[in-house]
N, C-alpha and C positions, 0 to 999 in steps of 0.2 A: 527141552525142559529147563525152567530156570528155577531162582528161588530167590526169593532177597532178602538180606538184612537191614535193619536200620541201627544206625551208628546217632545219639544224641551228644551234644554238647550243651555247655551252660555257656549264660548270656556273655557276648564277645569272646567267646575262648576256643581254641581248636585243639588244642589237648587232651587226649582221650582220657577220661574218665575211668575209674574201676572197674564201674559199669558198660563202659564203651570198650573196655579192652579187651571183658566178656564177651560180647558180641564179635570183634573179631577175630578172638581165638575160636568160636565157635564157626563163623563163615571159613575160616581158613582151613578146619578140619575137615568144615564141610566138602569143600573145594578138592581138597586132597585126597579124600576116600572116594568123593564121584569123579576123578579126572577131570576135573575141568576144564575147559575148552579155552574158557575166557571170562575174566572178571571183569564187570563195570563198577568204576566208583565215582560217585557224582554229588558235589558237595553246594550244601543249601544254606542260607542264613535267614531269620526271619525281615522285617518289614522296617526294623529298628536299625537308623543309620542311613548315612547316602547309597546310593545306587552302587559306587564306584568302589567305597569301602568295604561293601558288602560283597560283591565280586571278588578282592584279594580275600578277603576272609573265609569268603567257600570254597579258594583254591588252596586256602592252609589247610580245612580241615579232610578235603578232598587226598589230599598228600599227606596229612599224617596219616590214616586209617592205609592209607597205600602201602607207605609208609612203615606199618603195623604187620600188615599183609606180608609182605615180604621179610620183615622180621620172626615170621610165623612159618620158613618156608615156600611161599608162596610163589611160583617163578614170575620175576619182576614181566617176562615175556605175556604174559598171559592177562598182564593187568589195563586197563582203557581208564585215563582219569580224567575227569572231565569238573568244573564247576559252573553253576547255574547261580550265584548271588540270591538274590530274594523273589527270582521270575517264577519260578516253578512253588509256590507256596504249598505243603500239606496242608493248612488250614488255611481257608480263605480270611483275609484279616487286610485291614485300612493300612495305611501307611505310616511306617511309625511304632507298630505292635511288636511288643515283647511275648511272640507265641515260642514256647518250648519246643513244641512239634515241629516246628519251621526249619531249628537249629537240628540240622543232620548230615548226617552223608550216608548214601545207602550205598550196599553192595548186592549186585546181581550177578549170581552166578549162571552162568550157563555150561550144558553138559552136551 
């Protein structure tokens, strides 16, 4: 069984949000009350920016939500972080686009 969150960011920024810290207090409880096994966290940017820049950029927001996690309790053990830059799009979108949805890093739990 897994379950996932999604963690957004605003345009070039990897600093978690009000909104985004919601979410991972929320995955981190979740995590804690099901024992979780193992979290994945994998971090996105959208289509906007070089290929090369957007890769570091999904590995900062990838690390902070980690980052978060672990601030939250979370045993750093249990955590997989991974960054995907702009290959993995939620929305499909041309090269170049400022999509909102793109800008994230999700966390999967598994139990």
């Amino acid at each position: 069984m897994a379950k996932e969150f999604i963690v957004y960011f605003p345009f070039d920024q990897y600093i978690l949000t009000p909104e985004a810290q919601t979410v991972v207090t929320e995955a981190a409880t979740y995590a804690k009350a099901g024992h979780a096994t193992r979290l994945i966290v994998v971090g996105h940017t959208d289509s906007s920016g070089s290929t090369t820049y957007n890769v570091r950029l999904s590995e900062r927001r990838a690390k902070a939500v980690a980052d978060a996690l672990v601030a939250q309790e979370v045993a750093q053990a249990l955590l997989q972080v991974d960054w995907k830059g702009e290959s993995q799009l939620a929305v499909a979108t041309g090269d170049g686009v400022k999509e909102p949805l793109n800008r994230r890093s999700t966390i999967d739990i598994n139990f």
